[in-house]
C-alpha positions in Angstrom: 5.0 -5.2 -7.3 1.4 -5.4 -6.6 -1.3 -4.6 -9.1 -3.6 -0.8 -7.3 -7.1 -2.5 -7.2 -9.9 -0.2 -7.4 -11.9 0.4 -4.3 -14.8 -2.2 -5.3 -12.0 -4.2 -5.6 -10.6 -3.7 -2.4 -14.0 -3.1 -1.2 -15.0 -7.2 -1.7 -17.1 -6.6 -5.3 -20.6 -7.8 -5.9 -21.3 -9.4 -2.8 -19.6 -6.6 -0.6 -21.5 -3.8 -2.5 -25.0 -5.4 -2.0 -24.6 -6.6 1.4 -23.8 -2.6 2.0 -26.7 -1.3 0.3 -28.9 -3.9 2.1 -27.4 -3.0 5.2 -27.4 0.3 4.5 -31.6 0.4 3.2 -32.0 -2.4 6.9 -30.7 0.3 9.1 -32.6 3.0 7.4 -36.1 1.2 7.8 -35.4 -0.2 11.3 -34.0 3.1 13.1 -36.8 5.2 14.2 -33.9 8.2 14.3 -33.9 8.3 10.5 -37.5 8.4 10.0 -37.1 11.3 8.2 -34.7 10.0 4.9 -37.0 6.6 5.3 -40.0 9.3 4.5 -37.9 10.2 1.3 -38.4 6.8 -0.3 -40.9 5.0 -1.5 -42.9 2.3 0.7 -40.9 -0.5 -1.1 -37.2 0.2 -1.2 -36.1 -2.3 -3.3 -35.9 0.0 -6.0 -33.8 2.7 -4.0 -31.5 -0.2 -3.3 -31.0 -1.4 -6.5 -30.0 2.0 -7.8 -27.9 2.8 -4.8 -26.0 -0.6 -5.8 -25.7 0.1 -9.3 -24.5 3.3 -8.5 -22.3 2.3 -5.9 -20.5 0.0 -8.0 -19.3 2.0 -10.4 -18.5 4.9 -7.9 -16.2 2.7 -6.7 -14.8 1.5 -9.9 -16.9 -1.1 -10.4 -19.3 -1.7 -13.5 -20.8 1.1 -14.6 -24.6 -0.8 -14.0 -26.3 2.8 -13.0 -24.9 4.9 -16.0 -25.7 1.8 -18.7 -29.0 1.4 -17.5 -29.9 5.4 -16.6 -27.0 7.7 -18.3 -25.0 10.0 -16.1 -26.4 9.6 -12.2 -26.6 14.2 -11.8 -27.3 13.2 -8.5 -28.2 16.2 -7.1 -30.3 17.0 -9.7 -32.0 13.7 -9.3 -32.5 14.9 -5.5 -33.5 18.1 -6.3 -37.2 16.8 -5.7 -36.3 15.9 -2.0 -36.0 18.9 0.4 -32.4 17.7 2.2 -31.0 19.6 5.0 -27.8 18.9 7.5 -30.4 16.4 9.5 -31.3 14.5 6.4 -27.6 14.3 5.2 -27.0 12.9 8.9 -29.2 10.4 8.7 -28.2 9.2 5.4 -24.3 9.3 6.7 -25.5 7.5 10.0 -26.9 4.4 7.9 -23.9 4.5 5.7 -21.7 4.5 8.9 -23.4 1.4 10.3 -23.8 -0.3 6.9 -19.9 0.0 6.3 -19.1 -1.2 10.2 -20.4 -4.9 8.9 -18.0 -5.0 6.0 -14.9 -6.4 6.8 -12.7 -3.8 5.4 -9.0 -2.2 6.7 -9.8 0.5 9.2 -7.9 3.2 6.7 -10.4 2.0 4.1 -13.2 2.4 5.7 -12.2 6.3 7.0 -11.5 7.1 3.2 -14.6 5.5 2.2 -16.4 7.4 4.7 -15.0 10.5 3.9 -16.2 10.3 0.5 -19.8 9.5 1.3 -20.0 12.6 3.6 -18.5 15.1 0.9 -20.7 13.4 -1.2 -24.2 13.6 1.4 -22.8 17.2 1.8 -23.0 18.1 -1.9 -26.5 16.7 -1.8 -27.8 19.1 0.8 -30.4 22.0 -1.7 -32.4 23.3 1.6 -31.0 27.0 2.6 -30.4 26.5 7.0 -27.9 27.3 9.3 -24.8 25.3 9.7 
């Protein structure tokens, strides 16, 4: 019987997570179609992608790096500050989409993966609008 690995297991680790949140931050600052989430951050984005790795990897069962360094993530009340709509969640799941396409992960994988980021990009949405 086969030991259940977690999905930062299954996902490839270390290397796997940061080579998605590069990806992920690469697409971001090279699309002009998410110019508005790349207006969110700050001019450098190493910091947003260091904390989107550390909180990636224990999201996905990883090491906990985000929570021992910064306590619990309460991330939407971290993005309270950020006025995020259905466009910006869109943008954010567009460059999460892509990112994930360049991981070599088990199509089933990937759709559950994705699925979780956009309940997840959902629950972040605090601007009032139309669906």
């Amino acid at each position: 019987m086969s030991e259940l690995k977690t999905p930062y297991e299954r996902i490839g680790g270390e290397p796997a997570v940061r080579k998605l949140c590069q990806t992920f931050y690469q697409i971001m600052c090279e699309t002009p179609q998410t110019a508005l989430i790349r207006d969110l951050h700050p001019q450098d984005i190493a910091s947003s992608e260091e904390k989107l790795f550390m909180f990636l990897s224990g999201w996905l069962g990883g090491p906990s790096l985000y929570t021992d360094k910064y306590g619990h993530p309460r991330l939407r009340a971290r993005h309270l500050p950020f006025s995020i709509g259905i466009e910006e969640r869109d943008q954010w799941l567009y460059c999460m989409a892509q990112a994930l396409k360049t991981l070599d992960l088990e199509p089933l994988f990937a759709e559950q993966l994705m699925s979780s980021f956009v309940q997840t990009a959902d629950f972040m949405r605090n601007r009032a609008e139309e669906s």
